[in-house]
ChimeraX commands (.cxc) that place a marker at each C-alpha (Angstrom):
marker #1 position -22.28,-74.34,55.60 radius 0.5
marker #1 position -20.40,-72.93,52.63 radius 0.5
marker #1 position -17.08,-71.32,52.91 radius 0.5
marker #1 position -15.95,-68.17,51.10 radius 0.5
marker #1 position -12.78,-67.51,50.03 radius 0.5
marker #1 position -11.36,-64.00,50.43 radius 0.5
marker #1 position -8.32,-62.70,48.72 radius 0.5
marker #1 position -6.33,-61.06,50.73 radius 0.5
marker #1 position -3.37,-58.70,49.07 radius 0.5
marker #1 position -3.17,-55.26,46.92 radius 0.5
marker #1 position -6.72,-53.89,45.95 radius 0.5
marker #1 position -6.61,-53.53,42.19 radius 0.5
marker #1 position -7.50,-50.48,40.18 radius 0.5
marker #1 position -8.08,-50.08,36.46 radius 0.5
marker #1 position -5.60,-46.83,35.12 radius 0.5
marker #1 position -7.90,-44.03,34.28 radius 0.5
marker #1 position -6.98,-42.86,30.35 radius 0.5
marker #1 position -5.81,-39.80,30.92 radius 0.5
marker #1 position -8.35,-36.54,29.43 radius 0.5
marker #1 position -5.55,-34.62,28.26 radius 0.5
marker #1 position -1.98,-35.62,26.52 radius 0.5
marker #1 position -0.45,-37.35,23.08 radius 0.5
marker #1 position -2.81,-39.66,22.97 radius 0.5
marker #1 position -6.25,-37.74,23.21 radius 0.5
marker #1 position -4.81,-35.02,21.23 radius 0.5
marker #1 position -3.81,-37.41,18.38 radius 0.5
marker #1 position -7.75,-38.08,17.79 radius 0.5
marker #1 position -8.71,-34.14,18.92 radius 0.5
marker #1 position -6.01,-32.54,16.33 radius 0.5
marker #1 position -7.50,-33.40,12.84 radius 0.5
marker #1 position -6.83,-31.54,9.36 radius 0.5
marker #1 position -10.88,-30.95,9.46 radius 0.5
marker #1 position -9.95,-28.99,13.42 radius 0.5
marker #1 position -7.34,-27.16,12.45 radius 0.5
marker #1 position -8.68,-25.70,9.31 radius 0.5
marker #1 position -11.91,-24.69,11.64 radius 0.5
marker #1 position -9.59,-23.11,13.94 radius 0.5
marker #1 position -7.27,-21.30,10.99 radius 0.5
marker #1 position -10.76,-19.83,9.38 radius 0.5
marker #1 position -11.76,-18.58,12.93 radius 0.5
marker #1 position -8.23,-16.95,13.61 radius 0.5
marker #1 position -8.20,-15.53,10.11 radius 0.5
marker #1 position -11.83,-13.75,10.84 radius 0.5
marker #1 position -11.33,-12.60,14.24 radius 0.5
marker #1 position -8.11,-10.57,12.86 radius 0.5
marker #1 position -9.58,-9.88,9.66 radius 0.5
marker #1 position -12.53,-8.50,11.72 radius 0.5
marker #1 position -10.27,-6.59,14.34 radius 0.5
marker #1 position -8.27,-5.44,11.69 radius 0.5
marker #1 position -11.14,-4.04,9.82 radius 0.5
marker #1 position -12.74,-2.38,13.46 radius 0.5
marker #1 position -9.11,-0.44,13.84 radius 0.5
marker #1 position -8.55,0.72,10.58 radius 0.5
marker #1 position -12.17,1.89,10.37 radius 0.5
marker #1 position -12.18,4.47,12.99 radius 0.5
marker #1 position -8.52,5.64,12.27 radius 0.5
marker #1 position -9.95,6.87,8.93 radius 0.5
marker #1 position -10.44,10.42,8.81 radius 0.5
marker #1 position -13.42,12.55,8.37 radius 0.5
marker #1 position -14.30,15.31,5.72 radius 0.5
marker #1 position -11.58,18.03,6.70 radius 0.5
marker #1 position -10.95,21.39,4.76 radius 0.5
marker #1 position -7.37,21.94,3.77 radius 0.5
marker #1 position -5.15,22.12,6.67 radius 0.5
marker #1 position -1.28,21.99,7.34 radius 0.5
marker #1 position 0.03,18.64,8.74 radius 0.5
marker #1 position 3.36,19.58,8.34 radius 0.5
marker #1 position 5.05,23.13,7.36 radius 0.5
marker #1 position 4.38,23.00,3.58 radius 0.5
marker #1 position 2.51,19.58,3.33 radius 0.5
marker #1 position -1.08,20.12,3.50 radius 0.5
marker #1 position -4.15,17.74,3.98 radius 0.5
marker #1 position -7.62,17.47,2.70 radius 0.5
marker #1 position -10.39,14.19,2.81 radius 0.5
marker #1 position -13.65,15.20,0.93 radius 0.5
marker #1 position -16.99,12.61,1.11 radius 0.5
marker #1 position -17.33,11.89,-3.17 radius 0.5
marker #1 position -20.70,12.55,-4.19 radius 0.5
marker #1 position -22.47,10.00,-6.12 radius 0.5
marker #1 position -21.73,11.18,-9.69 radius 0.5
marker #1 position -17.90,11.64,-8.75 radius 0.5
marker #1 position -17.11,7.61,-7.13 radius 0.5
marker #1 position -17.88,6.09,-3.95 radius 0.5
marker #1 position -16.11,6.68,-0.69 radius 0.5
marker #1 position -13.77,9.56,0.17 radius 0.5
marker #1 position -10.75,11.19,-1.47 radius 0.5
marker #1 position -7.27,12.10,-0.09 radius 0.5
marker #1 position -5.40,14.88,-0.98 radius 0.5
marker #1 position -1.89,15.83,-0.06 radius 0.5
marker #1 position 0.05,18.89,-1.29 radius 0.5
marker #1 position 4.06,19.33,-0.92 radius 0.5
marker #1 position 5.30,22.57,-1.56 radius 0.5
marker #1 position 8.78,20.36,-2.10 radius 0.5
marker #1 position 11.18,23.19,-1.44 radius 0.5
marker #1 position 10.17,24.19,1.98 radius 0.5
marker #1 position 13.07,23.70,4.25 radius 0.5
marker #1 position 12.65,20.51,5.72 radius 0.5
marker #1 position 10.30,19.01,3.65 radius 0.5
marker #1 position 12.42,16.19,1.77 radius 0.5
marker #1 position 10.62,13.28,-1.16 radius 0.5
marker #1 position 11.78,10.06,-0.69 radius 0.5
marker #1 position 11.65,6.57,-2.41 radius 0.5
marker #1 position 12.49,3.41,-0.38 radius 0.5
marker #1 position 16.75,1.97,-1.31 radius 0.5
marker #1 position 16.13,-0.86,-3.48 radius 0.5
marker #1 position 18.79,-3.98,-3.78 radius 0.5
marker #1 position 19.99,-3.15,-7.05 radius 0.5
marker #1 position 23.66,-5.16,-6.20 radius 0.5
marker #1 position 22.08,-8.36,-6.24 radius 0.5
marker #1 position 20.11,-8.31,-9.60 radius 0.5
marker #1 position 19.10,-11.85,-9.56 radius 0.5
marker #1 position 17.26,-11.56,-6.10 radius 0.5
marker #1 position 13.86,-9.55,-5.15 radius 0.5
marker #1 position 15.06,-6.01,-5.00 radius 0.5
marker #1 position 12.13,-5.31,-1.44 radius 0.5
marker #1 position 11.15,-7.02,1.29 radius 0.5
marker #1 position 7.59,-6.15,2.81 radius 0.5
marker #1 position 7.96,-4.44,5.97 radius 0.5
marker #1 position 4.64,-2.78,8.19 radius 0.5
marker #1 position 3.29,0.30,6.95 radius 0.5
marker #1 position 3.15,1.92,10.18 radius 0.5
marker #1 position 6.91,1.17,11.68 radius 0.5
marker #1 position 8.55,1.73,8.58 radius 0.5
marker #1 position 6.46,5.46,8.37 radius 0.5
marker #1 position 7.61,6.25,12.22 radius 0.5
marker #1 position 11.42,4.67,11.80 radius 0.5
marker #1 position 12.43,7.23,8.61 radius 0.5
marker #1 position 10.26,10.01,10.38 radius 0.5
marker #1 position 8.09,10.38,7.01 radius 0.5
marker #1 position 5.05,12.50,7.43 radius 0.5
marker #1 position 3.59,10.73,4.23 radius 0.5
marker #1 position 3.52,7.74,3.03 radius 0.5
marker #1 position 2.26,6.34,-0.08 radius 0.5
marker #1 position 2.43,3.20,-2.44 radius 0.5
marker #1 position 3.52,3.65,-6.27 radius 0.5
marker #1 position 4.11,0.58,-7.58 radius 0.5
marker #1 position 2.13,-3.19,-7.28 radius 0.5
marker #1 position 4.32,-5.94,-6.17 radius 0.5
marker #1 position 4.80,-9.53,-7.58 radius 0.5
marker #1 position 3.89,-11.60,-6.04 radius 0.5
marker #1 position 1.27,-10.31,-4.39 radius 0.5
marker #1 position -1.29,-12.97,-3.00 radius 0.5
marker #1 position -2.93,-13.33,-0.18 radius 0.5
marker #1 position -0.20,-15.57,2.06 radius 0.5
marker #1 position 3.08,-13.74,-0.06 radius 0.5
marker #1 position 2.15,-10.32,1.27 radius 0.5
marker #1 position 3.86,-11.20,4.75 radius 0.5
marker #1 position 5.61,-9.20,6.69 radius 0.5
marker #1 position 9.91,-9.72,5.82 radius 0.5
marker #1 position 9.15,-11.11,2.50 radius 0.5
marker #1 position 10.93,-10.41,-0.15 radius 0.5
marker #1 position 8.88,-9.04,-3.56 radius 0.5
marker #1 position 9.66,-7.43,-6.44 radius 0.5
marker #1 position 8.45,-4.33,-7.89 radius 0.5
marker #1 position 6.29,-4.10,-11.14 radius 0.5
marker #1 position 6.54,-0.19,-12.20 radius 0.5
marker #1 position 9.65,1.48,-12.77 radius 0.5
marker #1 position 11.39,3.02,-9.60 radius 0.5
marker #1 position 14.73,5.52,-10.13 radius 0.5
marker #1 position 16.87,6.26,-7.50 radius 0.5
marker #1 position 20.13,7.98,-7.84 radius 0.5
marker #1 position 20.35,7.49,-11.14 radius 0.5
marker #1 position 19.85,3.42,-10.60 radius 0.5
marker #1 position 16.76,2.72,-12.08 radius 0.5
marker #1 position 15.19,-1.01,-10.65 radius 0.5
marker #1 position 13.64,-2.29,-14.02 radius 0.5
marker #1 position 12.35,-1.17,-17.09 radius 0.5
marker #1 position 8.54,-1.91,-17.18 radius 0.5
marker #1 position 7.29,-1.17,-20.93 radius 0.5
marker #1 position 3.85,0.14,-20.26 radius 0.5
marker #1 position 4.42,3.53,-18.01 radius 0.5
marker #1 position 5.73,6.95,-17.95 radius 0.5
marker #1 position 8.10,8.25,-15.71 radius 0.5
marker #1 position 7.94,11.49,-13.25 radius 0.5
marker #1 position 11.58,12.11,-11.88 radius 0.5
marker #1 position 13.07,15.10,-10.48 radius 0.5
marker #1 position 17.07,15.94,-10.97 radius 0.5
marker #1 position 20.15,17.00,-8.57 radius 0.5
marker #1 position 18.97,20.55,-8.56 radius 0.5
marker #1 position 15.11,19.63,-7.65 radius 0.5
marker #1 position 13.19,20.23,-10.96 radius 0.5
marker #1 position 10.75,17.52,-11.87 radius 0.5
marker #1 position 10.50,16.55,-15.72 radius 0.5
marker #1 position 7.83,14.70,-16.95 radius 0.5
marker #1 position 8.45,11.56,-19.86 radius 0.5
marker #1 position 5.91,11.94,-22.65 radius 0.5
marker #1 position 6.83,8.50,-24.35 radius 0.5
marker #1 position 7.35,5.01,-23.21 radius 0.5
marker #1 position 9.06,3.06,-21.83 radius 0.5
marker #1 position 11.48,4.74,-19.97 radius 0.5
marker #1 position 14.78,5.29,-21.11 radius 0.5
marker #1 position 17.37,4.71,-18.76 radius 0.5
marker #1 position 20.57,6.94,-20.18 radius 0.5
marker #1 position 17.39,9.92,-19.51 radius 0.5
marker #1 position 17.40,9.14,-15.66 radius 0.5
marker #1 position 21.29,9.53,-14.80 radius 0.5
marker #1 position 21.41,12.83,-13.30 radius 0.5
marker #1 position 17.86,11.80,-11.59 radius 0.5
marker #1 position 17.68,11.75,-7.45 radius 0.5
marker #1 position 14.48,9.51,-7.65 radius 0.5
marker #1 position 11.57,8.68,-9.94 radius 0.5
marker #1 position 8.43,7.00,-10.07 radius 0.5
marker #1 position 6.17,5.45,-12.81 radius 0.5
marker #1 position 2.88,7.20,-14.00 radius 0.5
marker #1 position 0.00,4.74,-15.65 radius 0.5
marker #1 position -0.96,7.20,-18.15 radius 0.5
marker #1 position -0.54,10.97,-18.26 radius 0.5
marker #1 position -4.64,12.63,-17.15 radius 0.5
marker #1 position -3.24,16.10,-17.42 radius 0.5
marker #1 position -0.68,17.48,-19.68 radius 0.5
marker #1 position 0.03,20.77,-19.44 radius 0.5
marker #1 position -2.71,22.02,-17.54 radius 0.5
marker #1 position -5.27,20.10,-19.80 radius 0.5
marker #1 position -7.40,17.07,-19.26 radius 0.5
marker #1 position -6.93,14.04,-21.73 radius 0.5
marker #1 position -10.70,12.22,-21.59 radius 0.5
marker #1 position -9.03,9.60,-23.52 radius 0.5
marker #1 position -6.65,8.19,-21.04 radius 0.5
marker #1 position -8.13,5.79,-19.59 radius 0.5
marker #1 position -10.17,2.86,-21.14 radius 0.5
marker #1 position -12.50,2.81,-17.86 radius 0.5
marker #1 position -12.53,6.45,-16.88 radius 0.5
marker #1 position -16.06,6.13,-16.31 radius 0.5
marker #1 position -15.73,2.97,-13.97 radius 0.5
marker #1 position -15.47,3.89,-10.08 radius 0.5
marker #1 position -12.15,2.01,-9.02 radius 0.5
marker #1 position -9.53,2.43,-6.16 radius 0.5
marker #1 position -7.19,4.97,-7.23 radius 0.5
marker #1 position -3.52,6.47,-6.67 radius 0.5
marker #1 position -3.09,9.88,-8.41 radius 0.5
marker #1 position 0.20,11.83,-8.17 radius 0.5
marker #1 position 0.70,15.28,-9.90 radius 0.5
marker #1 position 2.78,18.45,-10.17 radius 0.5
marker #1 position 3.69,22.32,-11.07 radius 0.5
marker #1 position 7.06,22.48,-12.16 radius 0.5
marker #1 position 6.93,26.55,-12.02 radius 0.5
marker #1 position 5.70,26.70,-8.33 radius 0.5
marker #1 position 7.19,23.23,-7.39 radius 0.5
marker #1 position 4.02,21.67,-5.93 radius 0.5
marker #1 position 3.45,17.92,-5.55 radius 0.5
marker #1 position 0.12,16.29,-5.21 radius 0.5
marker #1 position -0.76,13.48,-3.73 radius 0.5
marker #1 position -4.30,11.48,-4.33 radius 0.5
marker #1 position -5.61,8.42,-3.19 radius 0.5
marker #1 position -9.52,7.44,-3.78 radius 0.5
marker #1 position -11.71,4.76,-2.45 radius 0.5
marker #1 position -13.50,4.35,-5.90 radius 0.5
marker #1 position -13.83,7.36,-8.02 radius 0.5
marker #1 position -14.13,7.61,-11.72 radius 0.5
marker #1 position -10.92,8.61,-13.65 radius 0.5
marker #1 position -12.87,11.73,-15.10 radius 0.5
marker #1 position -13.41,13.49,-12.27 radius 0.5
marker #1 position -9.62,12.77,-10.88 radius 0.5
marker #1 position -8.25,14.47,-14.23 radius 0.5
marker #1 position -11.06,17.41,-13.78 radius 0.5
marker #1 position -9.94,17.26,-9.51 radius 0.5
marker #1 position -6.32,17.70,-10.28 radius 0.5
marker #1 position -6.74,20.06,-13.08 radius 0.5
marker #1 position -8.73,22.40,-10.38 radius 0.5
marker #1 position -6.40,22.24,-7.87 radius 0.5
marker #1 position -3.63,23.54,-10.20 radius 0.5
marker #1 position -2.02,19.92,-11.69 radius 0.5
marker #1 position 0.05,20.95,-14.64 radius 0.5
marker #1 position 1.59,17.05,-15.14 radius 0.5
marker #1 position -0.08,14.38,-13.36 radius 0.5
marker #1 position -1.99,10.99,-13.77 radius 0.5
marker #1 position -3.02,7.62,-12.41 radius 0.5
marker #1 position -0.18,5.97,-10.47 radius 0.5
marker #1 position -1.58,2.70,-9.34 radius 0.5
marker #1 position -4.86,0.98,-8.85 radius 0.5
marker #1 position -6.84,-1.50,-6.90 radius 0.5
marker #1 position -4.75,-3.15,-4.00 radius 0.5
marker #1 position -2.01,-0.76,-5.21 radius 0.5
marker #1 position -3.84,2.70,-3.72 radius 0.5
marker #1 position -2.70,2.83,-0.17 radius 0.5
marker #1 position -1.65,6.23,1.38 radius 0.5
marker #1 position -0.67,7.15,5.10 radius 0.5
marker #1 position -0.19,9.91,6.95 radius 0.5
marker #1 position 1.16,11.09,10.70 radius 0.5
marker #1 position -2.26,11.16,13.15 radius 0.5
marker #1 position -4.16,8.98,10.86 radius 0.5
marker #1 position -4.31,6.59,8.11 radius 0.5
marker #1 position -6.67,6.06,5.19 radius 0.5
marker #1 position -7.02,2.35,3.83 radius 0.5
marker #1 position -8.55,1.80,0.22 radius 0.5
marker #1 position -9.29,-1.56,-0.80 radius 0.5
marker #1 position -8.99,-3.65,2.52 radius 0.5
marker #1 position -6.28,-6.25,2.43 radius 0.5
marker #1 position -3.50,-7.88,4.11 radius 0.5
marker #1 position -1.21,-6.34,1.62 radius 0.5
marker #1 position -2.67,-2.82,2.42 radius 0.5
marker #1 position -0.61,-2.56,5.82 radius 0.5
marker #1 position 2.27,-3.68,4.18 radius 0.5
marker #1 position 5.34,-1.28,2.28 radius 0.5
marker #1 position 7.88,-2.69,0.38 radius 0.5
marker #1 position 11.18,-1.39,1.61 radius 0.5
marker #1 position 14.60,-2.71,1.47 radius 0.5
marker link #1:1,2 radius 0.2
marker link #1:2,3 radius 0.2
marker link #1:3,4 radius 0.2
marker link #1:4,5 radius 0.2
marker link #1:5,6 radius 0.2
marker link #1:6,7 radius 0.2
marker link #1:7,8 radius 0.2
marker link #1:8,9 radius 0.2
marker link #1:9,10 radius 0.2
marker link #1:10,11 radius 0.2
marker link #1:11,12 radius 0.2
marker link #1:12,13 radius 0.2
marker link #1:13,14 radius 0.2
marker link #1:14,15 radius 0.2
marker link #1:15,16 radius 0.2
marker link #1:16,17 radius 0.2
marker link #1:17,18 radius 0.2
marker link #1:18,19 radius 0.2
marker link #1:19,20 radius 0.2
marker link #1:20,21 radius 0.2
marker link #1:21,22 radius 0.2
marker link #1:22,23 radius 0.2
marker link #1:23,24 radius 0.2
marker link #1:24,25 radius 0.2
marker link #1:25,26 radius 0.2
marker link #1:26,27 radius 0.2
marker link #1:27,28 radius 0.2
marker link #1:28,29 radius 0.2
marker link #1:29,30 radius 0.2
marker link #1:30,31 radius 0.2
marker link #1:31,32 radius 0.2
marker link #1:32,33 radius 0.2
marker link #1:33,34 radius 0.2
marker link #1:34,35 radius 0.2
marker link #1:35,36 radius 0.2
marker link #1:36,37 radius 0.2
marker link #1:37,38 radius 0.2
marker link #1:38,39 radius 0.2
marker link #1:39,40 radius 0.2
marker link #1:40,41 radius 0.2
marker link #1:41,42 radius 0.2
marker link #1:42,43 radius 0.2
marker link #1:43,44 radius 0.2
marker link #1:44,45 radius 0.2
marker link #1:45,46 radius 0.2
marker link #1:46,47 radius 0.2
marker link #1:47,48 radius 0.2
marker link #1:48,49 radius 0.2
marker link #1:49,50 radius 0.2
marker link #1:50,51 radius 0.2
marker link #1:51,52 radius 0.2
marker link #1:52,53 radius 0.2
marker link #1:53,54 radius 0.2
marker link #1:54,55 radius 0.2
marker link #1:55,56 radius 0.2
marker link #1:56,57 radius 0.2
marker link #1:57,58 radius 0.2
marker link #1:58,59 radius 0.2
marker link #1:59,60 radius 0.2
marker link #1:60,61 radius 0.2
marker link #1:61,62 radius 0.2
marker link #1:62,63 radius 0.2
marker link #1:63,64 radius 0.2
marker link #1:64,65 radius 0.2
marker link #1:65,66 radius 0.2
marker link #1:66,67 radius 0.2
marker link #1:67,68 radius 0.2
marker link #1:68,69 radius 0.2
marker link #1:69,70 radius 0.2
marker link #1:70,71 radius 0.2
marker link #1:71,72 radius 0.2
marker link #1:72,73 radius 0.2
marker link #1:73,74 radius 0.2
marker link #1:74,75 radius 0.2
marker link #1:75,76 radius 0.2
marker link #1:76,77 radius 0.2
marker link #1:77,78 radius 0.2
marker link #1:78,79 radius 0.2
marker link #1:79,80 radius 0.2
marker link #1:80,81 radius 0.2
marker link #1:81,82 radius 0.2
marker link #1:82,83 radius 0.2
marker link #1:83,84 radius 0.2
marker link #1:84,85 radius 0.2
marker link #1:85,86 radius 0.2
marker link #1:86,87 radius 0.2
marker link #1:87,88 radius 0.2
marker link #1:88,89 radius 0.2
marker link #1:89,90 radius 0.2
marker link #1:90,91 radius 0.2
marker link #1:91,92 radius 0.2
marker link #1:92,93 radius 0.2
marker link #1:93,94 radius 0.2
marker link #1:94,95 radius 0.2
marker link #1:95,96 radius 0.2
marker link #1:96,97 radius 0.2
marker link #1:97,98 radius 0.2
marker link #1:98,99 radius 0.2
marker link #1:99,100 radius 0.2
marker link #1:100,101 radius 0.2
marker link #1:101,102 radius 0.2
marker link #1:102,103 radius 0.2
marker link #1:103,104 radius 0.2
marker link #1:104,105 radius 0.2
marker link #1:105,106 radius 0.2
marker link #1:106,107 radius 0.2
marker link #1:107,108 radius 0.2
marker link #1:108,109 radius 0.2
marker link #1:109,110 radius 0.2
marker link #1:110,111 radius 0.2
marker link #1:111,112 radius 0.2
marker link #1:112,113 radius 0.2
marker link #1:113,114 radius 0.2
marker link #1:114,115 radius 0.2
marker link #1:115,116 radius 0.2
marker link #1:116,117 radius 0.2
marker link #1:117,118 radius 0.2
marker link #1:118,119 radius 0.2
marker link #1:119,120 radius 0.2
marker link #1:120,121 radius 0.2
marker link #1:121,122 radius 0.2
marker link #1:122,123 radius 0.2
marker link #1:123,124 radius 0.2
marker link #1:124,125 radius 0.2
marker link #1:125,126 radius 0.2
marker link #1:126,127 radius 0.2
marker link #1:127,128 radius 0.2
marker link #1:128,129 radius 0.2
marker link #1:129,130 radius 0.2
marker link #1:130,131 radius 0.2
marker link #1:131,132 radius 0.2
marker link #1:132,133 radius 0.2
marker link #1:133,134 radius 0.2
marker link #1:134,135 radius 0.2
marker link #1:135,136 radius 0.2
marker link #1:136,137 radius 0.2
marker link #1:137,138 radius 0.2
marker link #1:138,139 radius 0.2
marker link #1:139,140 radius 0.2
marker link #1:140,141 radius 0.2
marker link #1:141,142 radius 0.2
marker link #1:142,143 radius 0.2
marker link #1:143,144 radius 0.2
marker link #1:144,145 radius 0.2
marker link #1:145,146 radius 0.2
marker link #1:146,147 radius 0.2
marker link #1:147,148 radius 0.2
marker link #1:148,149 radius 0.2
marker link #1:149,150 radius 0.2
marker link #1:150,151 radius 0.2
marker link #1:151,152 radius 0.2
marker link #1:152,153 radius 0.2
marker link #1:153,154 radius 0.2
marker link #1:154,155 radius 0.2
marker link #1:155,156 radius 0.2
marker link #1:156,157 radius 0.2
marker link #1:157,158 radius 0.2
marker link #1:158,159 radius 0.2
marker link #1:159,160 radius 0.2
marker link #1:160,161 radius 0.2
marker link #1:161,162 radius 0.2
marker link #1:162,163 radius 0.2
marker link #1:163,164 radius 0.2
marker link #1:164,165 radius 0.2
marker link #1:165,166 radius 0.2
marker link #1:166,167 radius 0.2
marker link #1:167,168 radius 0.2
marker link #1:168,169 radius 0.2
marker link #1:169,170 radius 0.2
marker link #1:170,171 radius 0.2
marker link #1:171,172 radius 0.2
marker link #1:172,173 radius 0.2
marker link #1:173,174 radius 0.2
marker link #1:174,175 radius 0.2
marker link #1:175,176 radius 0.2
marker link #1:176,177 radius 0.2
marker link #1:177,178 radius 0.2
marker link #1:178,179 radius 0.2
marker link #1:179,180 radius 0.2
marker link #1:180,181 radius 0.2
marker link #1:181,182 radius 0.2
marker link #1:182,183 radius 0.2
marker link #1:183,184 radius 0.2
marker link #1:184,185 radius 0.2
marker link #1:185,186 radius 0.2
marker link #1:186,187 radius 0.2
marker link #1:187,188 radius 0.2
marker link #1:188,189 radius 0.2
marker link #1:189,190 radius 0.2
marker link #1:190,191 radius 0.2
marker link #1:191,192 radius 0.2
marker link #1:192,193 radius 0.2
marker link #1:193,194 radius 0.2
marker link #1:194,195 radius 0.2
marker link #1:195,196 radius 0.2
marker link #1:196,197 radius 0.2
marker link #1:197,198 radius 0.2
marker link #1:198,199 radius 0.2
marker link #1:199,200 radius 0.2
marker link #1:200,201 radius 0.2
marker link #1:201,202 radius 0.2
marker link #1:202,203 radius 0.2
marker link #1:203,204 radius 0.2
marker link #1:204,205 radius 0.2
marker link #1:205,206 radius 0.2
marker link #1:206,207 radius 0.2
marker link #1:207,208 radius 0.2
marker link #1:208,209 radius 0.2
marker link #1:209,210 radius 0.2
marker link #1:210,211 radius 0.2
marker link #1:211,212 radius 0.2
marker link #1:212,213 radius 0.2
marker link #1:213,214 radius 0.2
marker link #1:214,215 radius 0.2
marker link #1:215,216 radius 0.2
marker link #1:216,217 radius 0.2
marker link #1:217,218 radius 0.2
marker link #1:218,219 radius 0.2
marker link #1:219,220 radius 0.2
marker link #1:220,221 radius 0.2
marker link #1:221,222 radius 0.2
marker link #1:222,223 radius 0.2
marker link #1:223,224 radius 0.2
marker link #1:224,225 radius 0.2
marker link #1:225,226 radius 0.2
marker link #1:226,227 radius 0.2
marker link #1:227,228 radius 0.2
marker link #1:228,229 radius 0.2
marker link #1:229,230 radius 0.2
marker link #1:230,231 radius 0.2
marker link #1:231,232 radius 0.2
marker link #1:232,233 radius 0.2
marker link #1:233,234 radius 0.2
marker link #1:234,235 radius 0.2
marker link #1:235,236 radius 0.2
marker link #1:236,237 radius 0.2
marker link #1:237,238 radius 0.2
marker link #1:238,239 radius 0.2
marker link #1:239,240 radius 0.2
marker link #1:240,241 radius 0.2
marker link #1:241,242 radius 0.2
marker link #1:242,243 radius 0.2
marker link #1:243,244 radius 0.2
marker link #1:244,245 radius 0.2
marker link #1:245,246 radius 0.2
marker link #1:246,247 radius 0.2
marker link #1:247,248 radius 0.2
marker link #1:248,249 radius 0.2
marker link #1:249,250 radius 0.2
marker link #1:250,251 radius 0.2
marker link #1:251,252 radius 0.2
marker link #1:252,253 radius 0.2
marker link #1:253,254 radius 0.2
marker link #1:254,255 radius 0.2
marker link #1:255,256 radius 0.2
marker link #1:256,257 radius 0.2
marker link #1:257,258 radius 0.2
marker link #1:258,259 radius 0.2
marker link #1:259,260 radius 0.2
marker link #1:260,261 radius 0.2
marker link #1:261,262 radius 0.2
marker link #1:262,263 radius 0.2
marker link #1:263,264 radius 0.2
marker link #1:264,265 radius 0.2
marker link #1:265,266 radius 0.2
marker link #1:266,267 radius 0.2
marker link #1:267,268 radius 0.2
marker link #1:268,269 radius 0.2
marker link #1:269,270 radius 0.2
marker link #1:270,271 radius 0.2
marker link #1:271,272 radius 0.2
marker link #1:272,273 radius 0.2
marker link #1:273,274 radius 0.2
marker link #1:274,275 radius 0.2
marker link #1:275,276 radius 0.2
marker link #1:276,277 radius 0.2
marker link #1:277,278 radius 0.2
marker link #1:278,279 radius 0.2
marker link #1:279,280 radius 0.2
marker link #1:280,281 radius 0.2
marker link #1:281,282 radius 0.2
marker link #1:282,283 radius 0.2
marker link #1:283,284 radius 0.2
marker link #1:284,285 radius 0.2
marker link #1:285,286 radius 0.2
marker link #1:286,287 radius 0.2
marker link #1:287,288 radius 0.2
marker link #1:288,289 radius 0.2
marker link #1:289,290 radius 0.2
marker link #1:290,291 radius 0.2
marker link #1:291,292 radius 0.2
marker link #1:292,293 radius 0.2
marker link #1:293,294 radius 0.2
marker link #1:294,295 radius 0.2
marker link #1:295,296 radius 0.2
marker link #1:296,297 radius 0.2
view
């Protein structure tokens, strides 16, 4: 008969590797992973982002008061005009309680960025601005440096208070002085000893209407459909006019602003540059990150 031995003592188990912890995540977390999961991140905003913004954007709507002496208007362009719809905004500037404004810039400090980017949308509701639009591109301005708190630099010309940011070469300048005239500069580039009795300026591409008359010859693609920013005035009736297209062609901004009563005015800033809001509803040109963004010290 044959014996069998038997162990008697502790049964022993073989440890279970664990499904989740350092060690399983070390082989799940790869470069290859966590660039899938960055791309999906980066469409499901991009994609939400686009879904808000889209139905926020206004409809065709006849002129109407917004504010007491700030009017609105958004008109469908017609196929020989541009693509997309237009924005218009007229200030009658010296109705009580209607106050322009430009964004402090860090003009102590010259060898640091004089903005930093801050949310369209807070920065609108914190200074109570019915309005708000964007004059000037922004350096640098790619993709992952238009975050929110970074600090840029402006590319136009910007006066305030008689401090003017920097000179850039290639603009005009639309100011208005202490006493709430606006002058127009016919040459460039800007002369700074012109701006010290200024309370803020802006820069102006090229001048579309001078003196109540279109200039054809402004532009080198006036007959291109682009995003555009148009600002404009009438120093007699002290009217202000605000513009910002989807894609239009520069002819029919100059023969737009020339209708509605534009005695200076021309192209401000294109492309990602066109971005205007307003109080109940916001109009986006040229979807990008840097569209919800406002440089503002």
């Amino acid at each position: 008969m044959s014996s069998k031995h038997v162990h008697r003592g502790r049964k022993r188990h073989r440890r279970k590797k664990p499904k989740f912890g350092p060690e399983p995540l070390k082989k799940w977390v790869t470069p290859r992973v966590l660039l899938k999961c960055f791309l999906s991140v980066a469409v499901a905003v991009g994609l939400f982002v686009y879904i808000y913004f889209y139905f926020l954007r206004p409809g065709a709507t006849e002129r109407m008061e917004i504010f007491k002496g700030v009017y609105f208007t958004a008109v469908e362009l017609e196929q020989h005009q541009g693509t997309g719809q237009e924005i218009i905004i007229e200030v009658q500037w010296d109705t009580p309680g209607v106050e322009l404004f430009i964004p402090q810039f860090n003009y102590i400090y010259l060898n640091k960025r004089r903005y930093k980017l801050n949310l369209s949308e807070p920065h609108l509701i914190k200074n109570d601005l019915e309005v708000l639009v964007q004059s000037s591109r922004y350096t640098p301005s790619g993709l992952f440096d238009s975050i929110p708190f970074r600090t840029v630099d402006n590319v136009e010309t910007v006066v305030l208070d008689g401090r003017v940011s920097n000179i850039f070469p290639n603009c005009f300048t639309l100011w208005w002085d202490r006493e709430g005239n606006v002058h127009a500069e016919g040459t460039k580039p800007p002369n700074p000893d012109n701006f010290r009795n200024a309370t803020m300026g802006t820069s102006v591409q090229t001048w579309q209407v001078w003196d109540g008359k279109v200039d054809y010859n402004s532009l080198s693609n006036m007959y291109t459909p682009y995003p555009r920013m148009f600002i404009g005035v009438d120093p007699d009736t002290k009217r202000l006019w605000l513009m910002c297209f989807n894609g239009v062609l520069g002819s029919h901004m100059g023969e737009l602003a020339q209708s509605l009563g534009v005695k200076f005015g021309g192209q401000m800033a294109t492309h990602s540059a066109a971005a205007l809001i307003y109080q109940g509803g916001l109009s986006l040109y040229y979807l990008a990150l840097k569209k919800f963004l406002y440089p503002a010290a």
